[in-house]
PDB file of N, CA, C, O and CB in Angstrom:
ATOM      1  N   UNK A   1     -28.722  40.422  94.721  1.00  0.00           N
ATOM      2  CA  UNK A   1     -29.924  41.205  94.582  1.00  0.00           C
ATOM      3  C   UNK A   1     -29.533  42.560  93.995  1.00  0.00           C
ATOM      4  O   UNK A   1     -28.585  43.266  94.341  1.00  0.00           O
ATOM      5  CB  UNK A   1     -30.661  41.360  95.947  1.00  0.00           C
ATOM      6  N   UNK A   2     -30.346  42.768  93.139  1.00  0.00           N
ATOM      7  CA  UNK A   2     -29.993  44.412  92.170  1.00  0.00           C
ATOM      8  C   UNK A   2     -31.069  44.906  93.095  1.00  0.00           C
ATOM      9  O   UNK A   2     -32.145  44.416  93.438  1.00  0.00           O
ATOM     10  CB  UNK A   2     -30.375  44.663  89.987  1.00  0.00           C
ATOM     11  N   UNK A   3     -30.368  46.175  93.434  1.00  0.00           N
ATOM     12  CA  UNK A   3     -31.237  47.481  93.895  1.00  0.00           C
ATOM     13  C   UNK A   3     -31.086  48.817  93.146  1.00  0.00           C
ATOM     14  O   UNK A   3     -30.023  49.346  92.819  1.00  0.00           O
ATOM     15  CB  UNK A   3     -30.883  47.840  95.353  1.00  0.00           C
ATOM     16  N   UNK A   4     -32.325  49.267  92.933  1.00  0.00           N
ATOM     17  CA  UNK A   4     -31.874  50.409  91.850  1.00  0.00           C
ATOM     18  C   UNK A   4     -33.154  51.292  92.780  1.00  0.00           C
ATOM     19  O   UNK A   4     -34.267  50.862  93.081  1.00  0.00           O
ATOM     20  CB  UNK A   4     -32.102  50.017  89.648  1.00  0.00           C
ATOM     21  N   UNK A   5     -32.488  52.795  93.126  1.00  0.00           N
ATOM     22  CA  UNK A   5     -33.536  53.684  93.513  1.00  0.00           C
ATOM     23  C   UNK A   5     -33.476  54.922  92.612  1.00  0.00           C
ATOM     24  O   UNK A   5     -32.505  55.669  92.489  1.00  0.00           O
ATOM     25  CB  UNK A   5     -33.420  54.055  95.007  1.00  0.00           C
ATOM     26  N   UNK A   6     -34.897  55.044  91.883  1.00  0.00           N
ATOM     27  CA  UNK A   6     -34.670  56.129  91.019  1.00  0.00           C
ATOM     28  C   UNK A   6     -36.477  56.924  90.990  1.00  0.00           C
ATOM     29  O   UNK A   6     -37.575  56.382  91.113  1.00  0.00           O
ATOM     30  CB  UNK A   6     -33.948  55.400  89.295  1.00  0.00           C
ATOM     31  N   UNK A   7     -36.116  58.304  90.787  1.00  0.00           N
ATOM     32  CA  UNK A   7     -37.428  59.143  90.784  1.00  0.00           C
ATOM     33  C   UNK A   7     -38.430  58.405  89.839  1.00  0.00           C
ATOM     34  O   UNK A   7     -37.947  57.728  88.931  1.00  0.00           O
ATOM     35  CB  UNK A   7     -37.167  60.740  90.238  1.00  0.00           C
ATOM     36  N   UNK A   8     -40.057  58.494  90.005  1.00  0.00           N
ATOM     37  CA  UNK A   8     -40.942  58.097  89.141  1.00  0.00           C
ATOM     38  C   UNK A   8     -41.100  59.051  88.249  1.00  0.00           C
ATOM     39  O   UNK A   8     -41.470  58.498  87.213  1.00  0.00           O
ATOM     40  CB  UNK A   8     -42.046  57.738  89.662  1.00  0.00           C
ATOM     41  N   UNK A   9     -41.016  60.195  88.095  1.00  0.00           N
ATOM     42  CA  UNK A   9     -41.017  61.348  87.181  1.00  0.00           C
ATOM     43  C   UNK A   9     -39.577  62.385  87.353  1.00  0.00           C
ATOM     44  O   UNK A   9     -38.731  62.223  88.232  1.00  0.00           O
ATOM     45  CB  UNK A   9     -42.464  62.209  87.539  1.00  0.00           C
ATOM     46  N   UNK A  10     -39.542  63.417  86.341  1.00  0.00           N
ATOM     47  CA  UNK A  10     -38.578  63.874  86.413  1.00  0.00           C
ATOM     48  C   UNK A  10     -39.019  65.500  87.566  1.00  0.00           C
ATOM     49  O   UNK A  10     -38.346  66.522  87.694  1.00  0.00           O
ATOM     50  CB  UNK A  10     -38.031  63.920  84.800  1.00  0.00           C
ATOM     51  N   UNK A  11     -40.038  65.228  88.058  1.00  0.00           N
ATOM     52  CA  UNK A  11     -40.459  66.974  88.670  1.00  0.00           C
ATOM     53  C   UNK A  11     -40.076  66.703  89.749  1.00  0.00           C
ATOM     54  O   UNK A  11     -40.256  65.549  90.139  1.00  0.00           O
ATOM     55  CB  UNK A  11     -42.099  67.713  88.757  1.00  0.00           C
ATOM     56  N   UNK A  12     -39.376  67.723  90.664  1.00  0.00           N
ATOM     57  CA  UNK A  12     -39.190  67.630  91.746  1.00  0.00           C
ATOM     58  C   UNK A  12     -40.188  67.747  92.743  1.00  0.00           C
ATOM     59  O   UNK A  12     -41.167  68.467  92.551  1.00  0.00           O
ATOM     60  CB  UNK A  12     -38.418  68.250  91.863  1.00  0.00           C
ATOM     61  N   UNK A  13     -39.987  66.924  94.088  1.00  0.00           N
ATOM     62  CA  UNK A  13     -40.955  66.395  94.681  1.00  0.00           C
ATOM     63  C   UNK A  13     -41.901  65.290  94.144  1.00  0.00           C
ATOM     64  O   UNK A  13     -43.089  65.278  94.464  1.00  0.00           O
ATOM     65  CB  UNK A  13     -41.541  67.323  94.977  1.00  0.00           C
ATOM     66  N   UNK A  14     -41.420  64.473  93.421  1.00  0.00           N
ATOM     67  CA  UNK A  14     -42.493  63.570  93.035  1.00  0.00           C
ATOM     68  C   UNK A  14     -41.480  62.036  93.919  1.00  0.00           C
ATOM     69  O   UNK A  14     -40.427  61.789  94.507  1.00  0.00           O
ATOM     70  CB  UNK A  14     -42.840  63.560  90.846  1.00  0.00           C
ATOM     71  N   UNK A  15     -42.771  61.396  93.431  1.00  0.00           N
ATOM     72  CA  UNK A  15     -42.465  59.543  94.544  1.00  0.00           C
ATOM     73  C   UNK A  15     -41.228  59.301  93.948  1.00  0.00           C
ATOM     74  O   UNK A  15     -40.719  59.736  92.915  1.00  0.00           O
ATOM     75  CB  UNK A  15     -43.761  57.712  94.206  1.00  0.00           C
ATOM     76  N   UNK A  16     -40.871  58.576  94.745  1.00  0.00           N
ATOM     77  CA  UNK A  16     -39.360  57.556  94.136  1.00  0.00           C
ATOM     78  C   UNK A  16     -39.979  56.178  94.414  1.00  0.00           C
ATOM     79  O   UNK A  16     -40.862  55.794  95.181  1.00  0.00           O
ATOM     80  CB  UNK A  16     -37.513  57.746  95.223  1.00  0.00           C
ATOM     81  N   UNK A  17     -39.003  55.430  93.288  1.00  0.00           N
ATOM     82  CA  UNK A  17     -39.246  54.134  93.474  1.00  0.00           C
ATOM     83  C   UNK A  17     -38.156  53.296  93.846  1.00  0.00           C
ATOM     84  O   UNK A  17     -37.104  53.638  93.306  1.00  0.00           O
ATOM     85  CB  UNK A  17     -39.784  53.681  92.436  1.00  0.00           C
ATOM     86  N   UNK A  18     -38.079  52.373  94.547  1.00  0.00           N
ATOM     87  CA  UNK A  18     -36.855  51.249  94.731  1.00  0.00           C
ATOM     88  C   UNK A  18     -37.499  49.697  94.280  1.00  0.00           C
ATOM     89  O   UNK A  18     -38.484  48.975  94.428  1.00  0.00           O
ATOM     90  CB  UNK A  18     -36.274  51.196  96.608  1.00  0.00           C
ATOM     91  N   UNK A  19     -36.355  49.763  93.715  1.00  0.00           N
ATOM     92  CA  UNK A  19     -36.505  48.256  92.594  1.00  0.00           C
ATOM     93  C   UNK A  19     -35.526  47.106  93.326  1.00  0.00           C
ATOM     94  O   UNK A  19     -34.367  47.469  93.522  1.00  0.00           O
ATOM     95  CB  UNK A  19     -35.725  48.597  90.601  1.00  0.00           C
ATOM     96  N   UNK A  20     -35.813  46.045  93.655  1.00  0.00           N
ATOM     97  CA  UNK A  20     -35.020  44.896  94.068  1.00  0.00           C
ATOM     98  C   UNK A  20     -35.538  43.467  93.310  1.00  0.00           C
ATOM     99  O   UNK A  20     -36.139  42.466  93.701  1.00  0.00           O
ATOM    100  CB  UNK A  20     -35.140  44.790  95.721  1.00  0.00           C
ATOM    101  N   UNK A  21     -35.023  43.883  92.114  1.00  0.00           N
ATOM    102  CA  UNK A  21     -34.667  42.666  91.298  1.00  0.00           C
ATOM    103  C   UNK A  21     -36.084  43.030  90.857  1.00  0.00           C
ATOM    104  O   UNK A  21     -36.315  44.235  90.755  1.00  0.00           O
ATOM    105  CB  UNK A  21     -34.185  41.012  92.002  1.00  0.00           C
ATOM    106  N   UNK A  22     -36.991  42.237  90.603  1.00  0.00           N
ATOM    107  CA  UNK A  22     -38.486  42.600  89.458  1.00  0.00           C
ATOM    108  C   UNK A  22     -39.801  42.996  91.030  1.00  0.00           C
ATOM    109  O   UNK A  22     -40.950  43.345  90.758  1.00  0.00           O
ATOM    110  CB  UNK A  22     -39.220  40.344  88.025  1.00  0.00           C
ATOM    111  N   UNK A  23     -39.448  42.887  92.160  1.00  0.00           N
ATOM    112  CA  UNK A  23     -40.091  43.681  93.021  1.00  0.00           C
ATOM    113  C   UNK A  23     -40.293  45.422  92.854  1.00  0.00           C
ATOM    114  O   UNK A  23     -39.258  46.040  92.609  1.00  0.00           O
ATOM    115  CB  UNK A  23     -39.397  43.353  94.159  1.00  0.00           C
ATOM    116  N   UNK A  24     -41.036  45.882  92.926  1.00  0.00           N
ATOM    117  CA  UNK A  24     -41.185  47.444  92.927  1.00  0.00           C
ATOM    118  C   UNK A  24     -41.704  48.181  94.283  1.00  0.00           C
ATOM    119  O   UNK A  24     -42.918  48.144  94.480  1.00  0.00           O
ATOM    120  CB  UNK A  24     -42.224  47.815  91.787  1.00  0.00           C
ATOM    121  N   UNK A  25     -40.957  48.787  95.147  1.00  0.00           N
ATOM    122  CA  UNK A  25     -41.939  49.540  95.607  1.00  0.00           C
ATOM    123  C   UNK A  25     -42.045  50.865  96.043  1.00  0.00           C
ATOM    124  O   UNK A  25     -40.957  51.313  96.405  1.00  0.00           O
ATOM    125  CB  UNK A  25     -42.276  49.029  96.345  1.00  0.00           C
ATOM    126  N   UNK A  26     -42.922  51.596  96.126  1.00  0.00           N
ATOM    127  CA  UNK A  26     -43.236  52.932  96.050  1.00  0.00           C
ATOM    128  C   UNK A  26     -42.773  54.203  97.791  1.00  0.00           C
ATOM    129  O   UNK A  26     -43.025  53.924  98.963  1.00  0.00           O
ATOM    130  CB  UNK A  26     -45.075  52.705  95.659  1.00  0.00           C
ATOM    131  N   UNK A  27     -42.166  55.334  97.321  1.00  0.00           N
ATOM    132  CA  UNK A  27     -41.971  56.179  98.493  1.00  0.00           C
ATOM    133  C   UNK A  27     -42.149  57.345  98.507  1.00  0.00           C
ATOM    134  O   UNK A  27     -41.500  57.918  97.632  1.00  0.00           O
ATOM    135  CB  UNK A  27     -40.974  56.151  98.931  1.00  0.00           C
ATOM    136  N   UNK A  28     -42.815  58.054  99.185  1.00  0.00           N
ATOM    137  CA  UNK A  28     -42.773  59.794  98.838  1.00  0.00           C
ATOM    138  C   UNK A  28     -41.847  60.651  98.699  1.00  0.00           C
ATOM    139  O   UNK A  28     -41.907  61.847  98.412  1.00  0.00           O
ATOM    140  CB  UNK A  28     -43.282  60.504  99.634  1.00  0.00           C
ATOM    141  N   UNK A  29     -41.067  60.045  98.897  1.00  0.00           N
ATOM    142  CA  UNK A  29     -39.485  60.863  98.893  1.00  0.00           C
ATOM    143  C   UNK A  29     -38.388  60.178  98.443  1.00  0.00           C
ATOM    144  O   UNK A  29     -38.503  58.991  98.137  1.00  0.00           O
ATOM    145  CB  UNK A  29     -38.964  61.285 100.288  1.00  0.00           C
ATOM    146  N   UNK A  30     -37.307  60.771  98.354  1.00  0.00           N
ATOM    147  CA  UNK A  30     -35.911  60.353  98.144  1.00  0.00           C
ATOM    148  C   UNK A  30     -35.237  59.674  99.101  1.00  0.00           C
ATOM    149  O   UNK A  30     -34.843  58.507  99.107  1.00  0.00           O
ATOM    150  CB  UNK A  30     -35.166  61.343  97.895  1.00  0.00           C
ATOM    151  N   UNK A  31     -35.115  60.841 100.199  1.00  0.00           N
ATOM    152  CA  UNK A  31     -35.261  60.474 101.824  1.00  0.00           C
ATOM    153  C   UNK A  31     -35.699  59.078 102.095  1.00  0.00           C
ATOM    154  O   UNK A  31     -34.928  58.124 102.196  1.00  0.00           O
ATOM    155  CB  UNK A  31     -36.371  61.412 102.575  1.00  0.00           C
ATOM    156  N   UNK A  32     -36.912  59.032 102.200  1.00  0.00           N
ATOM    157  CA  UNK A  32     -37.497  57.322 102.513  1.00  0.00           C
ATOM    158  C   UNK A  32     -36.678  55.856 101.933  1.00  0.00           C
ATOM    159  O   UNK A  32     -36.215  54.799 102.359  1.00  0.00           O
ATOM    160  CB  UNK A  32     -39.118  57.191 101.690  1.00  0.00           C
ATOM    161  N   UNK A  33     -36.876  56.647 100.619  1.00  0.00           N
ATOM    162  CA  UNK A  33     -36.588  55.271  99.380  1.00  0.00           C
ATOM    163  C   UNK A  33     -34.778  55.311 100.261  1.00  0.00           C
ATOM    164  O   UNK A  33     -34.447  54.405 101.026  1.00  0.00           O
ATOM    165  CB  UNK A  33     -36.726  55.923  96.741  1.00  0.00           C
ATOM    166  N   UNK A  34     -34.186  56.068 100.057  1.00  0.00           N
ATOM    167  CA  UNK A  34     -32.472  55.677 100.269  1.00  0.00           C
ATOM    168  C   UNK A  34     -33.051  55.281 102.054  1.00  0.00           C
ATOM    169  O   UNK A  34     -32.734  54.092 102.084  1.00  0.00           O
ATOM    170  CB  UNK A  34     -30.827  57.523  99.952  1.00  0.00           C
ATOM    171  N   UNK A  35     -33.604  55.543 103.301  1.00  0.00           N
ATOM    172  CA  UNK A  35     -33.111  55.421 104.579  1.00  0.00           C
ATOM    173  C   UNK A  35     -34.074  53.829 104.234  1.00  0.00           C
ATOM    174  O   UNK A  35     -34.002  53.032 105.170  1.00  0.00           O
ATOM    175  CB  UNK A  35     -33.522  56.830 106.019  1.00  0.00           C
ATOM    176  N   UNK A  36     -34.791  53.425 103.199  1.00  0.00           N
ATOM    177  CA  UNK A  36     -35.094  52.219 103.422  1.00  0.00           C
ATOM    178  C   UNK A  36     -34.147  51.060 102.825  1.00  0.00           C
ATOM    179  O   UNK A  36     -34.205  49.888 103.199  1.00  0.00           O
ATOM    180  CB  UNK A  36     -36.348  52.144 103.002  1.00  0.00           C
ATOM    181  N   UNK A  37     -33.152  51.618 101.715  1.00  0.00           N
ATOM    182  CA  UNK A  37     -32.057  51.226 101.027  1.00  0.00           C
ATOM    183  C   UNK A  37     -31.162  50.470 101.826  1.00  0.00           C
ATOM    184  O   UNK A  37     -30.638  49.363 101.701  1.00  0.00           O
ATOM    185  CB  UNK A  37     -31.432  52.281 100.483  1.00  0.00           C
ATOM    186  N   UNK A  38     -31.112  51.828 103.120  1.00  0.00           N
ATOM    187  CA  UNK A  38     -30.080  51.255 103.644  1.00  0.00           C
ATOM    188  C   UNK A  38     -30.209  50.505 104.815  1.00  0.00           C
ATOM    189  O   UNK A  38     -29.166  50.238 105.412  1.00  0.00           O
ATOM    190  CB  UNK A  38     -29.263  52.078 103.803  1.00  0.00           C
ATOM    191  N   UNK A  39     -31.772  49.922 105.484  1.00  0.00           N
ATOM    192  CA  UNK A  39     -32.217  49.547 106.538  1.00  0.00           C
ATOM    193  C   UNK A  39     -31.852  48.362 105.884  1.00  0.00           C
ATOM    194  O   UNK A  39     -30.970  47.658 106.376  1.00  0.00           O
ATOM    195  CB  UNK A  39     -33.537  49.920 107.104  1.00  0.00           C
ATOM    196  N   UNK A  40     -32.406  48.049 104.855  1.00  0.00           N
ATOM    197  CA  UNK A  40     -32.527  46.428 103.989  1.00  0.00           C
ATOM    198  C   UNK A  40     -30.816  46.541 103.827  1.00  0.00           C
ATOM    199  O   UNK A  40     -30.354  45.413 104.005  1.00  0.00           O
ATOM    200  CB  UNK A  40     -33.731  46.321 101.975  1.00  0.00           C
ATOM    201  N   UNK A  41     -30.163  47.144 103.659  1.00  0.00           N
ATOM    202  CA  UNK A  41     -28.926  46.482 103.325  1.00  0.00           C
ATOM    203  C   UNK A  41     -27.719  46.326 104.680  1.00  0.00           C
ATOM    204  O   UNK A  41     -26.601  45.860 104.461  1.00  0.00           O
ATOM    205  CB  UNK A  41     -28.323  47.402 102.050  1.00  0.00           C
ATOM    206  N   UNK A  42     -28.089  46.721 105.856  1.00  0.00           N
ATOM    207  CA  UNK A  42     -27.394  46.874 107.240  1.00  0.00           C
ATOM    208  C   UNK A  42     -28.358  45.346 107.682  1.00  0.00           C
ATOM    209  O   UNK A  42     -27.805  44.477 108.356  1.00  0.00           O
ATOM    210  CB  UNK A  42     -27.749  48.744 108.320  1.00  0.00           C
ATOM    211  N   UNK A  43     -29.551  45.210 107.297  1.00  0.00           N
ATOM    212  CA  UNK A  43     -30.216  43.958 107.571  1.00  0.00           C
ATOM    213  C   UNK A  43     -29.869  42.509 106.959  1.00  0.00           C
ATOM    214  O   UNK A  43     -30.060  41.401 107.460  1.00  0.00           O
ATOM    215  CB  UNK A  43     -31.458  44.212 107.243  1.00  0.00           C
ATOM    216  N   UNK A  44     -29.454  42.763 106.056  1.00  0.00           N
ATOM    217  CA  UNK A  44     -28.998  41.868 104.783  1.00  0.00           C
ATOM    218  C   UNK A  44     -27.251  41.204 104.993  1.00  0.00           C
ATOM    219  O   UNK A  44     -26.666  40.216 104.550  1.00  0.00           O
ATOM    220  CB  UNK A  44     -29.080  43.071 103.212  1.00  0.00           C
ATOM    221  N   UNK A  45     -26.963  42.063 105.678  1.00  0.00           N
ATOM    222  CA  UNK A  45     -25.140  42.419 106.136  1.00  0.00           C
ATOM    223  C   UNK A  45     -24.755  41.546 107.780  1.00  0.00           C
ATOM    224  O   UNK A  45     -23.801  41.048 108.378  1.00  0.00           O
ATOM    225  CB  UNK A  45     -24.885  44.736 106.513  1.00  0.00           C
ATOM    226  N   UNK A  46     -26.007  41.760 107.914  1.00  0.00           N
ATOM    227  CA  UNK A  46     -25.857  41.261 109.372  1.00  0.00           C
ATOM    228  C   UNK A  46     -25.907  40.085 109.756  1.00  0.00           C
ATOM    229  O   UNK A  46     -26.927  39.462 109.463  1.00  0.00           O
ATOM    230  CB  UNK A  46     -26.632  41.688 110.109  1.00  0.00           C
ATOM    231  N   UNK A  47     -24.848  39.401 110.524  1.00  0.00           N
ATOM    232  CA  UNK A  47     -24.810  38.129 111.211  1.00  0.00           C
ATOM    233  C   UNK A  47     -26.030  37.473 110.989  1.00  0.00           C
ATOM    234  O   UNK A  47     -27.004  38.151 111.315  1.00  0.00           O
ATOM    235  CB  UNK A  47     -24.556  38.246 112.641  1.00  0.00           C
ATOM    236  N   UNK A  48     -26.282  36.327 110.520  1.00  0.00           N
ATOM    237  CA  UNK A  48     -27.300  35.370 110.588  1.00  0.00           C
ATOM    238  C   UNK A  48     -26.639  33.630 111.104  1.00  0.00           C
ATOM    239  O   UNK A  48     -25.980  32.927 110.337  1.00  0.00           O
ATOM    240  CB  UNK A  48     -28.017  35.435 108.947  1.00  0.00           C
ATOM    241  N   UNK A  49     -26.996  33.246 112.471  1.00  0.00           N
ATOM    242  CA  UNK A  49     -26.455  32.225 112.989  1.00  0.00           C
ATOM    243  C   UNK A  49     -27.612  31.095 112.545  1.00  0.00           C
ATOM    244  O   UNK A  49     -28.838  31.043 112.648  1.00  0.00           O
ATOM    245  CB  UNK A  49     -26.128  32.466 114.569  1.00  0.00           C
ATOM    246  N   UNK A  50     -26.566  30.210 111.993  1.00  0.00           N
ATOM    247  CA  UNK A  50     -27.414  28.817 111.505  1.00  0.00           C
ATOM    248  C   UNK A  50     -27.873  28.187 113.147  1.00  0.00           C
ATOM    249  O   UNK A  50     -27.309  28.544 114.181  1.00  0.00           O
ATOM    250  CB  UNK A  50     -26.135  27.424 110.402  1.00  0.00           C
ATOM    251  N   UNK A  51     -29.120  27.095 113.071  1.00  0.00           N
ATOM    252  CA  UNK A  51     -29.628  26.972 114.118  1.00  0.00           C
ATOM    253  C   UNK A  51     -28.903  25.582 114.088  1.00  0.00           C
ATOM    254  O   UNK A  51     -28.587  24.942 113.085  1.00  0.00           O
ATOM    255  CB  UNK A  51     -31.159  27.221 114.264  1.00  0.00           C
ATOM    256  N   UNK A  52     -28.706  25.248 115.417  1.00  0.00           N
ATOM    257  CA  UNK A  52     -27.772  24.128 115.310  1.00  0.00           C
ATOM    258  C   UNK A  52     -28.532  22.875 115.129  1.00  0.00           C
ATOM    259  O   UNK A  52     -29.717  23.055 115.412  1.00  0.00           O
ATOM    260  CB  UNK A  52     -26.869  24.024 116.527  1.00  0.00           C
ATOM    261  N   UNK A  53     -28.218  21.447 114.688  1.00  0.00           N
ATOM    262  CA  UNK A  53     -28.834  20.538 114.513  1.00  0.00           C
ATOM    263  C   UNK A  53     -28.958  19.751 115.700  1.00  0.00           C
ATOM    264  O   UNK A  53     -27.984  19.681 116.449  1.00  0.00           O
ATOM    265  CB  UNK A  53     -28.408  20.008 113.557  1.00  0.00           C
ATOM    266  N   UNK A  54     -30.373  18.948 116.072  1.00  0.00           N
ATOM    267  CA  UNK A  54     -29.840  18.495 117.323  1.00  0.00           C
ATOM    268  C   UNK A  54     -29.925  17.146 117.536  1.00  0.00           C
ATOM    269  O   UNK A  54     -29.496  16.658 118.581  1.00  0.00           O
ATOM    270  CB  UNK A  54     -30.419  19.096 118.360  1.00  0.00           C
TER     271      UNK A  54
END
């Protein structure tokens, strides 16, 4: 998965956007967009146990 977080304009204080692959979505801040960067990627990282067959 490509993640790309980059400002929607060049003025400061304006939205940021984070891109994951052709998904888009929108944040008021820099702040947000990266602490959501890194929620999805500590989530993404984390142990996932296959369910056993029975």
């Amino acid at each position: 998965m490509n993640i790309l977080v980059r400002p929607l304009t060049p003025y400061p204080d304006s939205a940021w956007q984070v891109s994951l692959d052709r998904q888009k979505i929108t944040f008021r801040s820099e702040a947000e967009a990266r602490a959501f960067v890194e929620t999805l990627r500590r989530r993404l990282q984390a142990p996932h146990p296959l369910p056993l067959s029975a």
